[in-house]
FIFI-606552 format. One record per residue: x, y negated, z of N, C-alpha, C in turn; residue number from 1; residue in three letters. Coordinates in steps of 0.2 Angstrom, whole numbers, plus 5000, padded with zeros to 4 digits. Layout:
# FIFI-606552
 n_east n_north n_up ca_east ca_north ca_up c_east c_north c_up   n res
      X       Y    Z       X        Y     Z      X       Y    Z NUM ala
...
***
This chain:
# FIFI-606552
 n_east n_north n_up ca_east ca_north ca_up c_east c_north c_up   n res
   4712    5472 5090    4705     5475  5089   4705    5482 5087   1 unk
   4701    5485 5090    4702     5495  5088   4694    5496 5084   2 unk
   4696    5500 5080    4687     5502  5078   4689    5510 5079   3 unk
   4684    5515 5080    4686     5522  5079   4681    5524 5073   4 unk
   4684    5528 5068    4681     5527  5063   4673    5532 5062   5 unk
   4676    5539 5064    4672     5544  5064   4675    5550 5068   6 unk
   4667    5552 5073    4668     5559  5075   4669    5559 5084   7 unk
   4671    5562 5085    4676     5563  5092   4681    5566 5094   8 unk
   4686    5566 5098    4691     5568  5098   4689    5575 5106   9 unk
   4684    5573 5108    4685     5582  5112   4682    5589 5107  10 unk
   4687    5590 5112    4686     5599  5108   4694    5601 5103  11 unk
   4698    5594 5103    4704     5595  5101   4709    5598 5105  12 unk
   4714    5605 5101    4719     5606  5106   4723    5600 5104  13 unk
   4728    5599 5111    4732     5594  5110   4737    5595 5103  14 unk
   4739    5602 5101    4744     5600  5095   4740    5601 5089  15 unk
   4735    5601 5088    4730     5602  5082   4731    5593 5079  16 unk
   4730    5592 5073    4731     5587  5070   4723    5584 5069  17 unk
   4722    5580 5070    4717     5576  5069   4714    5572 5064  18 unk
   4708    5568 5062    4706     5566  5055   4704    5559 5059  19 unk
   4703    5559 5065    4701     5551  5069   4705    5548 5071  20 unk
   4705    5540 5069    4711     5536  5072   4707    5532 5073  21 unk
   4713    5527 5077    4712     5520  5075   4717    5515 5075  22 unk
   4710    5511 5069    4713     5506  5065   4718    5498 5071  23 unk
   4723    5496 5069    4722     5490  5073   4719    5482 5065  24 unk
   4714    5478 5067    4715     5474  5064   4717    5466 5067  25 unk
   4719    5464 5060    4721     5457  5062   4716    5452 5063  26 unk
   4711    5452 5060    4706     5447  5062   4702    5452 5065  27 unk
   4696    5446 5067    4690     5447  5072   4684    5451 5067  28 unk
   4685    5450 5062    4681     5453  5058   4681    5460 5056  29 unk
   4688    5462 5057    4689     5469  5057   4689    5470 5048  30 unk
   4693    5465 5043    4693     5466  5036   4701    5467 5034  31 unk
   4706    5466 5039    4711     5466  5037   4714    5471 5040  32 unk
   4717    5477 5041    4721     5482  5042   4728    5480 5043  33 unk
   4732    5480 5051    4738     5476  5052   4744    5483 5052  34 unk
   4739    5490 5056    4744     5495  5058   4736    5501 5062  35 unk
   4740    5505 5066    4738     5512  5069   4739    5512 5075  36 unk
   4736    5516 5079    4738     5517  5085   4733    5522 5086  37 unk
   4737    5528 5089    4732     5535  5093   4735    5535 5099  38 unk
   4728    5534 5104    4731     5534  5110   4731    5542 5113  39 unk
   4727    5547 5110    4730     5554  5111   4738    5556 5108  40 unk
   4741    5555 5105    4747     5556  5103   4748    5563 5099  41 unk
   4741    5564 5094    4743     5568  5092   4744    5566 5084  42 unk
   4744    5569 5080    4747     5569  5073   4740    5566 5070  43 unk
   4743    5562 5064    4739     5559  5061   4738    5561 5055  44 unk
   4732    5567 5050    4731     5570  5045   4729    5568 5041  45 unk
   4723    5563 5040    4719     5560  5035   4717    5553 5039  46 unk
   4716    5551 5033    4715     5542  5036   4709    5540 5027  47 unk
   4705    5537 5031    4699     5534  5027   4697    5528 5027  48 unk
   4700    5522 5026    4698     5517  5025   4692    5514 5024  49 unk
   4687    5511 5028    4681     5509  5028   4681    5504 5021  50 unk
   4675    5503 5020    4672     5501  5014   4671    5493 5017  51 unk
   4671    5490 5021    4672     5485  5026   4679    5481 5024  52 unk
   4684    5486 5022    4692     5483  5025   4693    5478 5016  53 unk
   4694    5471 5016    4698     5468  5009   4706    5469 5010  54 unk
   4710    5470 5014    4716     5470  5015   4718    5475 5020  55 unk
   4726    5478 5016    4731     5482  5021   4738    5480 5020  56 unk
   4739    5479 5025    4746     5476  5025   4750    5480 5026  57 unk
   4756    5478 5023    4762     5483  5022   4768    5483 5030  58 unk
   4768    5490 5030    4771     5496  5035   4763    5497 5040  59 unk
   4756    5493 5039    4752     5496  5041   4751    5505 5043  60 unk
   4754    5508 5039    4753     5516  5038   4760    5520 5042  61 unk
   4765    5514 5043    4770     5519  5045   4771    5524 5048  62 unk
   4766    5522 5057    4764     5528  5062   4763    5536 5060  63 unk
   4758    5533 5051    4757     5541  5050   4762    5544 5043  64 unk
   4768    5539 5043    4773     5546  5036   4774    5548 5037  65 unk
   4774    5551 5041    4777     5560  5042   4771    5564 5043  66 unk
   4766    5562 5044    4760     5566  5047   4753    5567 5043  67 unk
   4754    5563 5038    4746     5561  5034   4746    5566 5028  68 unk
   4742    5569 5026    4741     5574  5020   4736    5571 5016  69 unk
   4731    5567 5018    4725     5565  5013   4724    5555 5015  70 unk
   4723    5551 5009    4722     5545  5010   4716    5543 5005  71 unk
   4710    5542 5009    4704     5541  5007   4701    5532 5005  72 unk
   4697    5531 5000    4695     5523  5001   4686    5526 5002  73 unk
   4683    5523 5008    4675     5525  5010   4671    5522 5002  74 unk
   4668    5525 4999    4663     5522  4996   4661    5516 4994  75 unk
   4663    5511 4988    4660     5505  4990   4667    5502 4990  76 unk
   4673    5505 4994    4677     5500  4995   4682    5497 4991  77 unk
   4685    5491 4992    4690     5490  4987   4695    5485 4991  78 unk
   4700    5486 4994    4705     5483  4996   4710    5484 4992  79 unk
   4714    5479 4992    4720     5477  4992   4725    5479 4996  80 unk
   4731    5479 4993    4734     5483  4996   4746    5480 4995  81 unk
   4747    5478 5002    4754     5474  5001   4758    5481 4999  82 unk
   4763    5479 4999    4767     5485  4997   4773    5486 5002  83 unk
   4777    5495 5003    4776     5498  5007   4771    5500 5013  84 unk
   4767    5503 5012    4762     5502  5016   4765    5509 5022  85 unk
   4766    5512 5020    4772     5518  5026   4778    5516 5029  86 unk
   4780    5508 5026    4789     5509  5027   4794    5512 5024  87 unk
   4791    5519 5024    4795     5522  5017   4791    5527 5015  88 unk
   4793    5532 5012    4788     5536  5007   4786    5540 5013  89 unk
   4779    5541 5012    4776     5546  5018   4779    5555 5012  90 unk
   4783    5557 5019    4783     5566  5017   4777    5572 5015  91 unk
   4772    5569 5018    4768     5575  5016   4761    5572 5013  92 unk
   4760    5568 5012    4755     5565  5008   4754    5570 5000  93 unk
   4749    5572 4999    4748     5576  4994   4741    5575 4990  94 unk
   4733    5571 4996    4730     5569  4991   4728    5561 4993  95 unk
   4725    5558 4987    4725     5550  4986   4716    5548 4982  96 unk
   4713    5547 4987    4707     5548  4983   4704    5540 4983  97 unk
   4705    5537 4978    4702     5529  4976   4696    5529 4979  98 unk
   4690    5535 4978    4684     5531  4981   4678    5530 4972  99 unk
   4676    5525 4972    4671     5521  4968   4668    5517 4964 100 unk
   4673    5513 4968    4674     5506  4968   4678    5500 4970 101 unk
   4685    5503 4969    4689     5500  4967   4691    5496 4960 102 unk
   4695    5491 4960    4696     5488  4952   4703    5489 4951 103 unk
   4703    5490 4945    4713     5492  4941   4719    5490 4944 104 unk
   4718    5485 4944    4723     5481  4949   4727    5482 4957 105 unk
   4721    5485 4960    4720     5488  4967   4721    5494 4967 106 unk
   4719    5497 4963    4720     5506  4964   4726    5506 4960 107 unk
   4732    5500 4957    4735     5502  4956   4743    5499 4960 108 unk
   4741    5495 4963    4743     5491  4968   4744    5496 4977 109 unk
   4739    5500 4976    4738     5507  4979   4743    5513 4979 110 unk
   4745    5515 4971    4749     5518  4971   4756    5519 4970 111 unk
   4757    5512 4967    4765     5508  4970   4767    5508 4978 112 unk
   4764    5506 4980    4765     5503  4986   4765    5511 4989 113 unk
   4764    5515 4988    4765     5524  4992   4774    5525 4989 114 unk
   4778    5525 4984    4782     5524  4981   4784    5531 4977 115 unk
   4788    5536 4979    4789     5541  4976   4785    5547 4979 116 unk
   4779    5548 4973    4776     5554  4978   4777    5563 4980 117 unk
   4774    5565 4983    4776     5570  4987   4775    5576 4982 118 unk
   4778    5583 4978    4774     5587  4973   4770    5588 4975 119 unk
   4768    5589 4969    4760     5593  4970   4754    5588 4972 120 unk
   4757    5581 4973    4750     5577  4975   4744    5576 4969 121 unk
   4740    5576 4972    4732     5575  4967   4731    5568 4969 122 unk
   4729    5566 4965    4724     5558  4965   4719    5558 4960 123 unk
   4712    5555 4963    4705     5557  4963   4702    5549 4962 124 unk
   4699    5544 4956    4696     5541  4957   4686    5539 4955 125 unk
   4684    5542 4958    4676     5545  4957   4674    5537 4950 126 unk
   4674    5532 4951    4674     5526  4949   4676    5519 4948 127 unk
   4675    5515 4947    4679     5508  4947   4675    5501 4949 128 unk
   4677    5496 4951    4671     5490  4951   4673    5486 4945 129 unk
   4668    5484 4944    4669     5477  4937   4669    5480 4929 130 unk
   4669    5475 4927    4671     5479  4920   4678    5477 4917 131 unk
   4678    5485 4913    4685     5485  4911   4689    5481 4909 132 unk
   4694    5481 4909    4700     5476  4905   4705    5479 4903 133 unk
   4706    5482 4897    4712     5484  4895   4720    5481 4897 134 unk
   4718    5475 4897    4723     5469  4899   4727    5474 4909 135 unk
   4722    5478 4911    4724     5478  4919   4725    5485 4918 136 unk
   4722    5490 4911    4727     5497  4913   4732    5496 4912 137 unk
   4737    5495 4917    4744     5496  4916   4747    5501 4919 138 unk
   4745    5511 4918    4747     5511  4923   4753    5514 4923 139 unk
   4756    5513 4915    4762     5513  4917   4769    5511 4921 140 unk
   4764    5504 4925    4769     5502  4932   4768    5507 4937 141 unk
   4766    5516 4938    4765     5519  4942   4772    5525 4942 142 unk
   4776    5524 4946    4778     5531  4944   4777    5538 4946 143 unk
   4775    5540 4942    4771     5547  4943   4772    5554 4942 144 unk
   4781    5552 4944    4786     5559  4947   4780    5562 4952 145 unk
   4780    5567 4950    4779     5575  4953   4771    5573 4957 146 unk
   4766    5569 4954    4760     5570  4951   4761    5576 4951 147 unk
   4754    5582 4951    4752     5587  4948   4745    5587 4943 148 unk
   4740    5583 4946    4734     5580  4944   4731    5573 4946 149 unk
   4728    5572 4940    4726     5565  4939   4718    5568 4935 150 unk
   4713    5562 4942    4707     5562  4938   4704    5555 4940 151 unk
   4703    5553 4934    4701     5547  4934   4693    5545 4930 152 unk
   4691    5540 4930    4683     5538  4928   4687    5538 4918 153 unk
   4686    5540 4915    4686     5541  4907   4685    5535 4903 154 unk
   4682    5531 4906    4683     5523  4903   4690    5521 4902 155 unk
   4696    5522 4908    4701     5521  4914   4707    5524 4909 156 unk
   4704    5532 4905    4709     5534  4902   4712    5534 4894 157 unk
   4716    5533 4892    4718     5531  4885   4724    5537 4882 158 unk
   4728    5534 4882    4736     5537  4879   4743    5538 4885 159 unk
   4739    5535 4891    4744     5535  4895   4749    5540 4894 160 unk
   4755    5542 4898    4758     5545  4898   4757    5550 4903 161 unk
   4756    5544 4911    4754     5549  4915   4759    5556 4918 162 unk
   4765    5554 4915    4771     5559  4917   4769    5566 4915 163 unk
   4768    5571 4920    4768     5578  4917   4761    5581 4920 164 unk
   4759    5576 4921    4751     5576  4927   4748    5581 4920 165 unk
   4742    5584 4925    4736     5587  4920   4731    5581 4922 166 unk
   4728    5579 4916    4724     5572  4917   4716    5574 4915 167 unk
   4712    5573 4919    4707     5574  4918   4702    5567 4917 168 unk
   4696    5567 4914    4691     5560  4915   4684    5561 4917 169 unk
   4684    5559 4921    4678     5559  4924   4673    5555 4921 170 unk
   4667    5559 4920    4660     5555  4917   4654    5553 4923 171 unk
   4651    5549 4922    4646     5549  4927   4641    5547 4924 172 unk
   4636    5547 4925    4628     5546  4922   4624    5545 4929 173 unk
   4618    5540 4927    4616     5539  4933   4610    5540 4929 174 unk
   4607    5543 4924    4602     5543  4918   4602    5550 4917 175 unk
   4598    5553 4915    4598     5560  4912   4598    5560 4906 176 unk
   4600    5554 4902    4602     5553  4892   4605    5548 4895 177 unk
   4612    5547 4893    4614     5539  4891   4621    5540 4884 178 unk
   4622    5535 4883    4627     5534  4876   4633    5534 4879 179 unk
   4638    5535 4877    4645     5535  4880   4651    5533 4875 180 unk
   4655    5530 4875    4660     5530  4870   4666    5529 4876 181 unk
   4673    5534 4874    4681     5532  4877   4686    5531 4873 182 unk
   4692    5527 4872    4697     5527  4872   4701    5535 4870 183 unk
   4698    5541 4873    4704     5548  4875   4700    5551 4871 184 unk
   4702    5557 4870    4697     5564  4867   4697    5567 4874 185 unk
   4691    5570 4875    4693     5578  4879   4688    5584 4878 186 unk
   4691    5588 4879    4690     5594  4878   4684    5596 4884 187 unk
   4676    5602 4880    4674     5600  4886   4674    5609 4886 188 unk
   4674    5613 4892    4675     5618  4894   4670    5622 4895 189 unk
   4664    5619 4893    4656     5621  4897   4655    5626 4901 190 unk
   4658    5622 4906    4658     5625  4913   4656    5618 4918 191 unk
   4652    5613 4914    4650     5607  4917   4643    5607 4918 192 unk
   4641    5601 4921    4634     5600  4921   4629    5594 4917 193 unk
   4636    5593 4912    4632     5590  4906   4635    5592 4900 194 unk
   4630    5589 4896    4631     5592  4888   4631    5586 4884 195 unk
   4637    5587 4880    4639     5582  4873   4636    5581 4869 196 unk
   4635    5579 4864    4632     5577  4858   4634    5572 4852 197 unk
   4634    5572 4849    4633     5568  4843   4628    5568 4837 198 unk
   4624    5562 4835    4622     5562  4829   4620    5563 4823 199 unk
   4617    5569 4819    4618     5569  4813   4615    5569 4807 200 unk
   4607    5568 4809    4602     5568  4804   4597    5566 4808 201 unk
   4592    5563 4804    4585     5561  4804   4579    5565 4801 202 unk
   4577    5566 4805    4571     5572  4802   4565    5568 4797 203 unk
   4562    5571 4795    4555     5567  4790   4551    5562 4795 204 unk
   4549    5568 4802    4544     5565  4806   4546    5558 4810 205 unk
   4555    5557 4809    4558     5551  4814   4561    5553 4819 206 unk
   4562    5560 4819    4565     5564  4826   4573    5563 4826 207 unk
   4577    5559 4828    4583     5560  4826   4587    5568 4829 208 unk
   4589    5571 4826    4592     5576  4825   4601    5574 4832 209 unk
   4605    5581 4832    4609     5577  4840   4611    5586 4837 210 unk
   4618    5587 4838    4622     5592  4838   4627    5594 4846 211 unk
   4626    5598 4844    4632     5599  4852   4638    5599 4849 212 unk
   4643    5597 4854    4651     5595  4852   4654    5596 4858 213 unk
   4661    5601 4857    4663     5603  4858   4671    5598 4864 214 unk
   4671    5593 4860    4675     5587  4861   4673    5581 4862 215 unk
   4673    5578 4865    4673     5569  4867   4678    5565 4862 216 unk
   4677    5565 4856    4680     5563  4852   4683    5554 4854 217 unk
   4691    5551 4855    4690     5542  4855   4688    5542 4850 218 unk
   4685    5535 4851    4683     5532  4847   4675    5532 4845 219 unk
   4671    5538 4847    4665     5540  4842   4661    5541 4849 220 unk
   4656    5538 4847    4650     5539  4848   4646    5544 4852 221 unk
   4644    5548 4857    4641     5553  4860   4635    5551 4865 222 unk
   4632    5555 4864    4626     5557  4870   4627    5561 4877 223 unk
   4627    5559 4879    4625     5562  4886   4621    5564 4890 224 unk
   4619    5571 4891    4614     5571  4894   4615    5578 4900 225 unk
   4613    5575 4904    4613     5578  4913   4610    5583 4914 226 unk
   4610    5589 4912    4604     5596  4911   4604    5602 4917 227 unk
   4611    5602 4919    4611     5611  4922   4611    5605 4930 228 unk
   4611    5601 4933    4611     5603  4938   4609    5592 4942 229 unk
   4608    5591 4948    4605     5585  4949   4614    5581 4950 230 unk
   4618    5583 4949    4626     5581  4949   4627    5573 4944 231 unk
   4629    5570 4948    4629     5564  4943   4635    5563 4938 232 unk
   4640    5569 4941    4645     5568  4937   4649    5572 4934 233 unk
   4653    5574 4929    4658     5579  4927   4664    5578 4925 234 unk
   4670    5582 4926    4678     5581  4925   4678    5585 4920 235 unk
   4681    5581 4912    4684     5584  4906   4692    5584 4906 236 unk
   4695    5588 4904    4703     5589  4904   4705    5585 4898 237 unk
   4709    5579 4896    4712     5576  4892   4715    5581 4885 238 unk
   4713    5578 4880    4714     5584  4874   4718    5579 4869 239 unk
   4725    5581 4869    4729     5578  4865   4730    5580 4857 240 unk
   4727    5584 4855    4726     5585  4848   4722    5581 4844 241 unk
   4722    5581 4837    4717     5576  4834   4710    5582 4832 242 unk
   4707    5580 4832    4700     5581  4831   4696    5577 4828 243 unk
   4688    5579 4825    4686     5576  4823   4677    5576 4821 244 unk
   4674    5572 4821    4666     5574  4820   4665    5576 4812 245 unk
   4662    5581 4809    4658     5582  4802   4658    5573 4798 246 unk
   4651    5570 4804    4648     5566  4802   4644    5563 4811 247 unk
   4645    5556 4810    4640     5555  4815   4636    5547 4815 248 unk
   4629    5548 4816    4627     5539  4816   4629    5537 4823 249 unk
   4629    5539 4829    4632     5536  4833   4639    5531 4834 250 unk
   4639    5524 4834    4645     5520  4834   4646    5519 4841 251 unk
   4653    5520 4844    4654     5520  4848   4657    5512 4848 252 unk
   4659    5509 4854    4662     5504  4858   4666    5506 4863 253 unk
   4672    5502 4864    4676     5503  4871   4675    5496 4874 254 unk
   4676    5492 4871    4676     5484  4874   4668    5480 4874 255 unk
   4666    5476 4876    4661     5475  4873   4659    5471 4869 256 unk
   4655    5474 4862    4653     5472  4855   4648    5469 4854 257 unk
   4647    5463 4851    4639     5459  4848   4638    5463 4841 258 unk
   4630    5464 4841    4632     5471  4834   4624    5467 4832 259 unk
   4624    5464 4823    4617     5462  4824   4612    5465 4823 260 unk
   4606    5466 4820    4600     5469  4821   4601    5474 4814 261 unk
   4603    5470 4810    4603     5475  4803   4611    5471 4799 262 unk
   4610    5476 4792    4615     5474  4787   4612    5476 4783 263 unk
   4619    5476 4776    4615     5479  4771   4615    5485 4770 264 unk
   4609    5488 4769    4610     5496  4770   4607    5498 4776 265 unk
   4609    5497 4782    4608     5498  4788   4602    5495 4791 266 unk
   4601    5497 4797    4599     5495  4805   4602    5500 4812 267 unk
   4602    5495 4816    4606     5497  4820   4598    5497 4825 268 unk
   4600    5504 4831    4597     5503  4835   4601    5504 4843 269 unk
   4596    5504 4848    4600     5504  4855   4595    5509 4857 270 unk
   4597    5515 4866    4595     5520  4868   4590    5516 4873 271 unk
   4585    5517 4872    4581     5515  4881   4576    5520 4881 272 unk
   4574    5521 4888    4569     5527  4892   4571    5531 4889 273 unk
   4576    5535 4886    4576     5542  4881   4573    5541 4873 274 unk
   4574    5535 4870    4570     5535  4864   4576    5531 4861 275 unk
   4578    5527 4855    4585     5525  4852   4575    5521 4848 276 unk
   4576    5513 4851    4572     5508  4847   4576    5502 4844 277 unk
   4574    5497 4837    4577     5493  4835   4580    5490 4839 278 unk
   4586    5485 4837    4589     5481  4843   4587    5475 4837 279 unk
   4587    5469 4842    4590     5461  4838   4596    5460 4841 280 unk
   4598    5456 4839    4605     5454  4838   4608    5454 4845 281 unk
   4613    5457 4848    4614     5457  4855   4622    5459 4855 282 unk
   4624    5461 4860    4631     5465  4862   4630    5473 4867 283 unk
   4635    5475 4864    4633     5483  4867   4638    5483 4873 284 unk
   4638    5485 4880    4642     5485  4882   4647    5489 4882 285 unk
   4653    5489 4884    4660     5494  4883   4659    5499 4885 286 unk
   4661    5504 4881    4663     5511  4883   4654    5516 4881 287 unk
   4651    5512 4878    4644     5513  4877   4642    5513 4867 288 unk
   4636    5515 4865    4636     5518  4858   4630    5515 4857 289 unk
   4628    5513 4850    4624     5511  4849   4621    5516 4840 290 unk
   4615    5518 4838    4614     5522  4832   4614    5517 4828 291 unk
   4617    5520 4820    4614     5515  4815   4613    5519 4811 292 unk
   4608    5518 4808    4604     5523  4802   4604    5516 4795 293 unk
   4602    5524 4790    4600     5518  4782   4595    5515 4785 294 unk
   4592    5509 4781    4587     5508  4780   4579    5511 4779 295 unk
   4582    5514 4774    4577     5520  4771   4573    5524 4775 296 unk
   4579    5526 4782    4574     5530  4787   4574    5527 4793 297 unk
   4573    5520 4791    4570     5516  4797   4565    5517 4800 298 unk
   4563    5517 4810    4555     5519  4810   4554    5514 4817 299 unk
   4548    5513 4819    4549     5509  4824   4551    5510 4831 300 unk
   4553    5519 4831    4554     5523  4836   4559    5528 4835 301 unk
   4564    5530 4839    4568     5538  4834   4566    5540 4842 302 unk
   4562    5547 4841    4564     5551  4848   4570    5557 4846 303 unk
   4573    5559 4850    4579     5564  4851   4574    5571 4849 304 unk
   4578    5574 4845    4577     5582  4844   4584    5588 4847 305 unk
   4581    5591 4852    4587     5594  4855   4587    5602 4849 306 unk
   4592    5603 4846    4591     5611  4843   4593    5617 4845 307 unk
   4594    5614 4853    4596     5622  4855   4594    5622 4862 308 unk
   4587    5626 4863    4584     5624  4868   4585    5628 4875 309 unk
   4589    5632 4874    4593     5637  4879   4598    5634 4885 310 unk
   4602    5630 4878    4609     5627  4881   4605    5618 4884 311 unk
   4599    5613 4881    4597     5608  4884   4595    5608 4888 312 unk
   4591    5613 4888    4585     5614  4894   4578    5608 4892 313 unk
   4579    5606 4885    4574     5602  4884   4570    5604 4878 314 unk
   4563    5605 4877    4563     5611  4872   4560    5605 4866 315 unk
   4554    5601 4868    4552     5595  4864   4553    5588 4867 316 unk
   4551    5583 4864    4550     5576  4866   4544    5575 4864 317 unk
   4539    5575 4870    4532     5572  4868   4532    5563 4868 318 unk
   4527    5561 4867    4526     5553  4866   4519    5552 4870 319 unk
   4516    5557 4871    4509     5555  4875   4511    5561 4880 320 unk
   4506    5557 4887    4506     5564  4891   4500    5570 4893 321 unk
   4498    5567 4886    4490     5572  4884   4493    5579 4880 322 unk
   4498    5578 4879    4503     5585  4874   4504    5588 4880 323 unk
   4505    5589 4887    4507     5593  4891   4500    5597 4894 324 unk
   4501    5603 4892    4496     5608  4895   4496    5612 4900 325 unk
   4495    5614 4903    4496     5620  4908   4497    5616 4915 326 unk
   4498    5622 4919    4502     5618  4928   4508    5615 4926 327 unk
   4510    5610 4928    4517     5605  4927   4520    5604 4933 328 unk
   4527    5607 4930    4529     5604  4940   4536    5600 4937 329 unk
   4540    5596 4942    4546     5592  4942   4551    5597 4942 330 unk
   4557    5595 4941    4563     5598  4941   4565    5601 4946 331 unk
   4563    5598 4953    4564     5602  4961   4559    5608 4961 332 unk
   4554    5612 4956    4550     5615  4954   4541    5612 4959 333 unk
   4540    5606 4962    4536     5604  4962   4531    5602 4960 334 unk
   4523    5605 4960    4518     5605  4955   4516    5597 4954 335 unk
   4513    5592 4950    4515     5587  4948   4507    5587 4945 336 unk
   4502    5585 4947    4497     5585  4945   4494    5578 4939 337 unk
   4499    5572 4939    4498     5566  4933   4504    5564 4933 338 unk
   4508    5570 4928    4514     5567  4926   4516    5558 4924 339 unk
   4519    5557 4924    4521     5550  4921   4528    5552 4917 340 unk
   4532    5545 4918    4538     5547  4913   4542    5551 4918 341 unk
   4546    5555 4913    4551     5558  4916   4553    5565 4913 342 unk
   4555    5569 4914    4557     5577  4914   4552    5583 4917 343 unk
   4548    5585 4914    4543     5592  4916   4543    5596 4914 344 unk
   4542    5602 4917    4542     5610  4916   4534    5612 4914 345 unk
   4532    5615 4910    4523     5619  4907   4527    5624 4903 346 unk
   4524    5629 4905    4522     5631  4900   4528    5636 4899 347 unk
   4533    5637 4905    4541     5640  4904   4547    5634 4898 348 unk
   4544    5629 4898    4547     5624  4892   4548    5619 4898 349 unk
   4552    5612 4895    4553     5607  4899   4553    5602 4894 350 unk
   4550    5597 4894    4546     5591  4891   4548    5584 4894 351 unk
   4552    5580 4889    4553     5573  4894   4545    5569 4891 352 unk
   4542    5565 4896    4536     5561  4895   4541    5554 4896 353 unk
   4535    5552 4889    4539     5543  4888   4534    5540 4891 354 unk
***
């Protein structure tokens, strides 16, 4: 069975290398990847595996080890993967990009199965499926001779070793505030399109108070929030040195934690719609922060106070949307004549409405 994956092949000169193949599968289904076949005969550059395929069996890829530069997973996908999937080590393979939504196991079953890689190779994982399991980063089963770069989802990354790679983590946020906690430190360059945070005080009026941080400290607790651009995601460089927060109410998590409603001394709260409200007694999930303030300045609501309104792009937190005066437009600069919740511009300021 042949599928063509993308595009057309006229308008190629015969020796030009091409990004269109096709796949052979073993079932009728087209989910099992057997092997290759070009019936033009020209070189085989890049290959992207559909989001469709559960399985690639091994020397499926042999056709292209001499000819492939880039090996892609389509979005969404997560196969499996037999090992040798070249035959032998493909020569020129230099990028390896996971995709999405792949799980540990697979993406690392992925880069066994390539065996000694090529210098200078980059490997790119945007995200992962399921949730984490410490138990399945293992990825010191990888050997990651002459790696040059390694970016992975930031949950994903710890103490590895990771050979002599430059290790980056990848954040993503599907929210414009959310809570975050990793395993790694890293270092953030603010050459990104989000902005770190942590914790530090609570104002009279219940405004919790939020600092800018230079590092994504393990272990601790941060905010995240999406400001310079609609990008859902940014790459921090792995920071090997110790570091450390002043002070922060933010409790991070890596695994997931039952946390209860209060203590002595305390209350704990959880993040929703951009506001940090009481929790009762629950679990936080992994890699996710939950605030705990004294008692004393307990309130039935904390909203966020940004203190530097240049670098947030958020100048107040209103709570009604009778505070907003002026023309109001959305963040695509579109005039908005009955805001609701969300993010708005009056007035040259920018206003989240809850």
């Amino acid at each position: 069975m042949l599928l063509l994956l993308a595009g057309s092949m006229t308008g190629f000169a015969q020796s030009e290398p091409i990004t269109d193949v096709y796949f052979t599968y073993e079932d009728e289904g087209k989910t099992i990847i057997d092997g290759l076949t070009d019936p033009t005969g020209q070189a085989v550059s890049s290959l992207t595996i559909p989001a469709t395929v559960t399985k690639v069996k091994s020397g499926a890829f042999t056709m292209a080890a001499n000819d492939l530069t880039s090996l892609n997973i389509e979005s969404g996908g997560n196969p499996t993967f037999e090992s040798g999937l070249f035959g032998a080590n493909p020569n020129t393979l230099t990028m390896i990009d996971m995709g999405d939504g792949m799980s540990v196991p697979n993406m690392i079953a992925l880069l066994q199965s390539l065996g000694t890689f090529k210098e200078g190779t980059e490997i790119v994982a945007s995200g992962f499926s399921g949730e984490k399991d410490i138990s399945e980063d293992t990825w010191d089963d990888v050997k990651w001779t002459n790696v040059s770069s390694i970016t992975l989802p930031a949950e994903l990354i710890g103490d590895q070793t990771f050979g002599t790679a430059t290790v980056s983590g990848r954040f993503t946020i599907d929210k414009e505030i959310i809570t975050f906690c990793t395993s790694a430190t890293f270092a953030d360059d603010g050459n990104n399109n989000m902005l770190f945070y942590r914790a530090d005080s609570i104002a009279d009026d219940g405004r919790l108070h939020i600092q800018r941080v230079d590092y994504v400290v393990a272990g601790e607790g941060v905010l995240i929030h999406r400001s310079k651009s609609s990008s859902g995601y940014c790459d921090l460089a792995r920071y090997s040195r110790d570091v450390s927060y002043a002070s922060n109410l933010l409790k991070g998590v890596t695994s997931a934690t039952e946390i209860p409603a209060e203590g002595t001394g305390f209350k704990n709260y959880i993040l929703k719609d951009g506001a940090f409200h009481p929790t009762t007694r629950g679990t936080v999930k992994a890699n996710k922060a939950y605030l705990q303030i004294p008692t004393s300045a307990a309130r039935e609501m904390l909203s966020i106070s940004f203190d530097d309104e240049e670098t947030t792009g958020v100048a107040e937190v209103r709570s009604q949307i009778e505070d907003v005066r002026g023309e109001v437009y959305d963040l695509s600069g579109r005039r908005v004549a009955h805001p609701t919740k969300g993010l708005y511009i009056t007035n040259g300021k920018k206003y989240v409405i809850r």
